[in-house]
N, C-alpha and C positions, 0 to 999 in steps of 0.2 A: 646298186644302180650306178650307172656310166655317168661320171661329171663331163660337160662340152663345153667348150669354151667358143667365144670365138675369137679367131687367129685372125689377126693383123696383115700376118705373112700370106695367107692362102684368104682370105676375106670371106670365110666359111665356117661354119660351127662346124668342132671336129672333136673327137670320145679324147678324152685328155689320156693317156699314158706315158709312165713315168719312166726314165732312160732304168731307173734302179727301182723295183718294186715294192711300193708300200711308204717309198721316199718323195721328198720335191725338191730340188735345189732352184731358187728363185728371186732374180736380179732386179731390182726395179733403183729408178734414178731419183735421189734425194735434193735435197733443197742446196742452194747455192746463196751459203750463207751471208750474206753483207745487209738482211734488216728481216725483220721481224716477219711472221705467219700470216699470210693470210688465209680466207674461206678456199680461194682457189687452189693453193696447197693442198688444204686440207681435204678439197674432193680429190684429189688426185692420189693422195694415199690412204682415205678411207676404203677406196675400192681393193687396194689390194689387203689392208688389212681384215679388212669383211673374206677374203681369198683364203689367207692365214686360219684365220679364225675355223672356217669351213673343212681346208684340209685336215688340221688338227682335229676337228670334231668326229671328222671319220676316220679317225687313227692313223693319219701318215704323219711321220717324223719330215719339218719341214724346216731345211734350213734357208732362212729369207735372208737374203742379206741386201742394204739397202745404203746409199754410197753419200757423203758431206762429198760437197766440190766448194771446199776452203782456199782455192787461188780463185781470181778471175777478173779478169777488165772490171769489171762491177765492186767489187770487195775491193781491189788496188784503189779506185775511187774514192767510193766510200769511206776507207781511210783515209786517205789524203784530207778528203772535205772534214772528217774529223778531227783531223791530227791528232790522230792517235796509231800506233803500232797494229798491223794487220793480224797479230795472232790475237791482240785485247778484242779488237770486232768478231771478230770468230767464233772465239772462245763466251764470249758474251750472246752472242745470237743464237749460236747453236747452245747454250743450257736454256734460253729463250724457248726455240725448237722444242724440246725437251719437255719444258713445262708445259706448252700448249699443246703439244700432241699425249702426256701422260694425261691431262683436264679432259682431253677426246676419248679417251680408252683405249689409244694408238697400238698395241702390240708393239714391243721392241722385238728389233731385227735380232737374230742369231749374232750378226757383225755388224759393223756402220764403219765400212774402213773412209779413212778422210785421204783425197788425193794427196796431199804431201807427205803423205807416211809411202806412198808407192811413186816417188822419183825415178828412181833405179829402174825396176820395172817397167815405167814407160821407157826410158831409155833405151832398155833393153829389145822390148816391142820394135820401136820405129826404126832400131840397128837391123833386125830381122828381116824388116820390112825393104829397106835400102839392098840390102844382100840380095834379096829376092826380087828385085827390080819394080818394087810396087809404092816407091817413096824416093825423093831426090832432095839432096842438100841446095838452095838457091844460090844465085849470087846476094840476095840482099840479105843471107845468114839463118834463113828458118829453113825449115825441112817442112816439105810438103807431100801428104801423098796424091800418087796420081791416077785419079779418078776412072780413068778410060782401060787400066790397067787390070779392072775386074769386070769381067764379062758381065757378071747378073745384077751391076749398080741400077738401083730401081727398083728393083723385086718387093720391097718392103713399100715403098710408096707409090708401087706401079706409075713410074714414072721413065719417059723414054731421054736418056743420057743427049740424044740428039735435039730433043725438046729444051733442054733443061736453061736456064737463067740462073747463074748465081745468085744474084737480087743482093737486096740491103744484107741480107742476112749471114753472107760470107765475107768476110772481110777482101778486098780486091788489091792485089802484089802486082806489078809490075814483071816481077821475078818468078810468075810462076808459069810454068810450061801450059797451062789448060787453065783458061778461069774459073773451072767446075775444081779445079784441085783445092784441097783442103789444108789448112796447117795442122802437123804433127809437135812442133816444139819451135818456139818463137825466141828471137833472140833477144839479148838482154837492151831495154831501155832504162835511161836515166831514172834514176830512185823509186825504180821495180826490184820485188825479190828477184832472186836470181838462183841456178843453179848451175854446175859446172857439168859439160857432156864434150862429145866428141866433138859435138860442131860448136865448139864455145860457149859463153853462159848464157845462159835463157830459161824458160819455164816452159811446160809443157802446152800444146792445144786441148779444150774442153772433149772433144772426142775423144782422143785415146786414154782417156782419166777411166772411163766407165771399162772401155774391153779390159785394161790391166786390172781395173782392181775388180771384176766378175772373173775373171782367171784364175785370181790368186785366191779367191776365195771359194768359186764352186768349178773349176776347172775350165775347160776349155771350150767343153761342151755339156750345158744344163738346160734345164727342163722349160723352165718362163723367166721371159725378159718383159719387164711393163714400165709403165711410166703415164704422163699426160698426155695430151693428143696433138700438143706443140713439139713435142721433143720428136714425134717418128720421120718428119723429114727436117731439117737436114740429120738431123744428131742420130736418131735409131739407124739408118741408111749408112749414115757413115761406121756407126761401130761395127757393123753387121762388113761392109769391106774390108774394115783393115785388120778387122779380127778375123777372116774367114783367107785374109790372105796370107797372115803371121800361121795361123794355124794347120792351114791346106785342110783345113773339114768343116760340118756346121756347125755356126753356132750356138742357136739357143732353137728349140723348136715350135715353142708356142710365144707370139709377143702382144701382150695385151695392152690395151689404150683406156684408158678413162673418158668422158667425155669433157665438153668444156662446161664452165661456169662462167655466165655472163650476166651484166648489169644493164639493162635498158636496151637488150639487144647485143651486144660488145662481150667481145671477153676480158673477164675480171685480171686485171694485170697492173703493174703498179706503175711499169713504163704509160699507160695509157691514163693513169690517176684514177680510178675507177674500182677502188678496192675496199673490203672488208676487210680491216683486220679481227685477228679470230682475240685476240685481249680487249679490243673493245666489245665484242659482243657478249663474253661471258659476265658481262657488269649487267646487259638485261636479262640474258637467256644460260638456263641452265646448261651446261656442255652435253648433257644426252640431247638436249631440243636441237641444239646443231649435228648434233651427230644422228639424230631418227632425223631431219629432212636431209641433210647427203644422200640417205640411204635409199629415203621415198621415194626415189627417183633411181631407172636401171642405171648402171654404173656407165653402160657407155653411150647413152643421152646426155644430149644438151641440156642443163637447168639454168634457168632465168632467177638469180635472187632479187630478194624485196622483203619487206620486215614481215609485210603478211604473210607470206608464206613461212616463217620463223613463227609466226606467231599460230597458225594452222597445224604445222608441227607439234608447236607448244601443248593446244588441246587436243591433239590424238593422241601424245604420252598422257596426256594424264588420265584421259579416259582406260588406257592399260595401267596405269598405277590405281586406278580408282578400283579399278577388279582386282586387283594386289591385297586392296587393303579389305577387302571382303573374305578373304579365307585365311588361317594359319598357314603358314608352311610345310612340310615334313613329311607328308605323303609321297611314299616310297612308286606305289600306280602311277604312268604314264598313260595319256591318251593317244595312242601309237596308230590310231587315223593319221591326229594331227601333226604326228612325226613323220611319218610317210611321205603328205602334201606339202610338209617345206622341205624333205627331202626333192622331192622333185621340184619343186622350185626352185631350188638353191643348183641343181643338177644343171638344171638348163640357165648355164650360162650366168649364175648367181644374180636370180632374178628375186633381188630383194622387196619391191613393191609388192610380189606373191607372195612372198615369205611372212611381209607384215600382217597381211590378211589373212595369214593363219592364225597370229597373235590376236586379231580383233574377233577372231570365230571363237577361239576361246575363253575371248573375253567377255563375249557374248552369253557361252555357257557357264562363266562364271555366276553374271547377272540372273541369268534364266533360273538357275539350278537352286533347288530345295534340300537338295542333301549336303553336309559338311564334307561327307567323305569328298561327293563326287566332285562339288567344289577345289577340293585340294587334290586331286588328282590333274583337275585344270590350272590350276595356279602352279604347281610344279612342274607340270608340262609346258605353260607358258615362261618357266623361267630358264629351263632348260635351253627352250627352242631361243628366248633374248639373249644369253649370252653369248651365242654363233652370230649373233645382230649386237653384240657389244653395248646391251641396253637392258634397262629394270634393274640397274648396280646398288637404286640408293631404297630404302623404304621408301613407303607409301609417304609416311610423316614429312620426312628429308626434304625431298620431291616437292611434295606440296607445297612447301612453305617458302620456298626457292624465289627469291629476290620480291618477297611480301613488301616493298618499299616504297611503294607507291605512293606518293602526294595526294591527298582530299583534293584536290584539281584534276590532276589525270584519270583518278579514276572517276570523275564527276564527269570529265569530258567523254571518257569510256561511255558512261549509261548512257550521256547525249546519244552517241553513236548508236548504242545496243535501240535507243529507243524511235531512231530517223529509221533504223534499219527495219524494228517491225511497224512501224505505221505504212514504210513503202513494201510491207508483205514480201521483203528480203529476211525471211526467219533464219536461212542459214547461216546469212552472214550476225544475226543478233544471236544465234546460239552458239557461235563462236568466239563472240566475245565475251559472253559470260564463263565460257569454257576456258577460254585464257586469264579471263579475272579468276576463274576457279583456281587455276593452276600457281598464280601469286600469291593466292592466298586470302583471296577478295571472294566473297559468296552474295549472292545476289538476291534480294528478295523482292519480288514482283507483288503486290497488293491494290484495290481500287486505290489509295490514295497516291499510288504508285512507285517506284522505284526505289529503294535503300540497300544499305551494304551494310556488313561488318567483316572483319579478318576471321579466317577458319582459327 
């Protein structure tokens, strides 16, 4: 069956094929490391790792590579207000990184090249670029390229060049021939790293970090470029010019977006102080509970968080771990309906909310079913089809017992709630939070003299 994506570039679901058959070479933009993870991160590369996961499950060899941007006005910062050396922040955030995306069941990239390993390289780039009349050295010492210089600027964000506003978002020079023009390599200020190039010491601009180092790693011209849905204008639009002018061909042919993750409306950002981080959540919630609600939602929808919805998560895994724990293992049989219909959901467009729903049909027939065989033909099928979903890693026991810590208060105030919720004939919301007390470890037992617990 034909996987479709849809493209960024053409704003159309289109049959994916691969420039090399049976391959994917696949660039997507990593975190810019000067502080810790957040949720919104983490949707943002959950979706391509759900991608990963997919391609590999139907046997294509997928080289993903996925890029550290270790300089930047932010990180120079950041240190400073530390006073500490910019490679200790780095080096510390990004094994930060590391942990909290191996807690996800992140898939590692094939590469993680870090921009300061490819100096040269950009170097080399923006000289190309200057030869070919698509970048100029300033009077105030940075090198810019120029915008107007590439007929199809826009394409990626259907936006008209004659339209366009620099805005907040590009930094504003004096020195530059166009104020749509962008920096390629900035010049050296006072107790900034620095490096030595043709136009004097400086450090590179955040655009040209991604074409070099997707060059160096998948060539010139590969298969998907992805990212979050902040980066496609300016930052996607820009690599797609100056890489498309260095190299005289295209560059990447399918470019995928994630959607945003917002809080109260707002998207989750840490400029705006409106963030989750993902180490504080793993102290209530299991890392599959964060990782099954990313998913629950298609990858490139807008998601609103809020702890309820973590906590709604919470009791749909365990209602699949509760069918886990109903059969043994080992059964060799697949139920190859329900391989089929997450095939085809996963096809279009990696629509993982259908995919889930395959998991709960046969969690269903786990419950329903009297036979052992057919039971573990459904438990094996379901565990098959959750590891393309990066879920059902821990036992049923594991799982269940997963942050039991609850205080005789909280969970006291819990039954309050469970018990406002059924006298106002709101049962879904009271059987959701018995589902969630299930899931800590808390079991409820309802009787005329009413309400009591004990731990499973």
């Amino acid at each position: 069956m034909t996987i479709k994506f849809y493209n960024s570039l053409t704003n159309q679901k289109e049959e994916f094929t691969p420039i090399r058959p049976g391959e994917v070479g696949m660039y997507v933009c990593g975190m810019t490391v000067y502080d810790n993870c957040h949720l919104g991160h983490a949707r943002a590369m959950m979706a391509f790792d759900i991608l990963v996961r997919y391609f590999q499950y139907q046997d294509y060899k997928v080289n993903f590579v996925r890029n550290i941007t270790d300089i930047d006005d932010k990180i120079i910062e950041r240190a400073a207000d530390n006073k500490e050396p910019i490679e200790d922040l780095t080096n510390r955030t990004i094994s930060s990184m590391h942990e909290d995306f191996a807690r996800l069941g992140l898939e590692l990239p094939a590469a993680e090249p870090r921009a300061t390993d490819h100096i040269a390289g950009m170097i080399e780039m923006i000289s190309q670029l200057i030869e070919k009349g698509h970048a100029y050295h300033s009077e105030g010492g940075d090198v810019f390229f120029a915008v107007r210089t590439f007929a199809e600027y826009g394409k990626l964000s259907n936006k008209n060049i004659d339209d366009l506003n620099p805005g907040s978002r590009v930094a504003e020079d004096e020195s530059k021939k166009d104020p749509l023009d962008f920096v390629l390599w900035k010049s050296t200020k006072p107790n900034e790293p620095s490096w030595d190039s043709p136009w004097g010491p400086g450090r590179p601009g955040w655009h040209i970090e991604c074409s070099v180092m997707s060059f160096e790693n998948l060539g010139q011209h590969f298969d998907i470029h992805g990212g979050g849905p902040d980066l496609l204008f300016p930052h996607h639009e820009n690599e797609i010019a100056q890489s498309e002018c260095a190299s005289g061909h295209k560059f990447a042919n399918y470019w995928l977006h994630s959607g945003l993750l917002k809080i109260n409306g707002e998207k989750m950002s840490k400029s705006l102080g409106n963030f989750a981080m993902l180490k504080d959540l793993f102290k209530s919630y299991h890392p599959e509970v964060i990782r099954y609600y990313l998913i629950s939602s298609h990858y490139r929808s807008s998601l609103n968080f809020d702890n309820e919805s973590l906590d709604q998560a919470r009791a749909a895994l365990t209602r699949l771990y509760q069918a886990l724990a109903l059969s043994l293992d080992g059964v060799m049989e697949r139920h190859q309906d329900s391989i089929e219909e997450f095939a085809h959901s996963m096809n279009d467009d990696l629509n993982t909310p259908e995919a889930l729903s395959i998991l709960f049909g046969l969690a269903k027939l786990v419950n329903n079913s009297a036979s052992e065989k057919e039971q573990g033909m459904y438990v094996s099928t379901m565990k098959e089809l959750s590891q393309v979903l990066g879920l059902l890693n821990e036992t049923p026991e594991v799982f269940l017992q997963y942050g039991a810590g609850l205080s005789e208060e909280e969970i006291s105030a819990q039954i309050q709630q469970r018990n406002e919720a059924r006298n106002s004939k709101d049962f879904q919301k009271a059987d959701q939070i018995r589902d969630d007390l299930a899931a800590q470890g808390i079991l409820l037992d309802d009787s005329s003299k009413g309400t009591t617990w004990k731990k499973s």
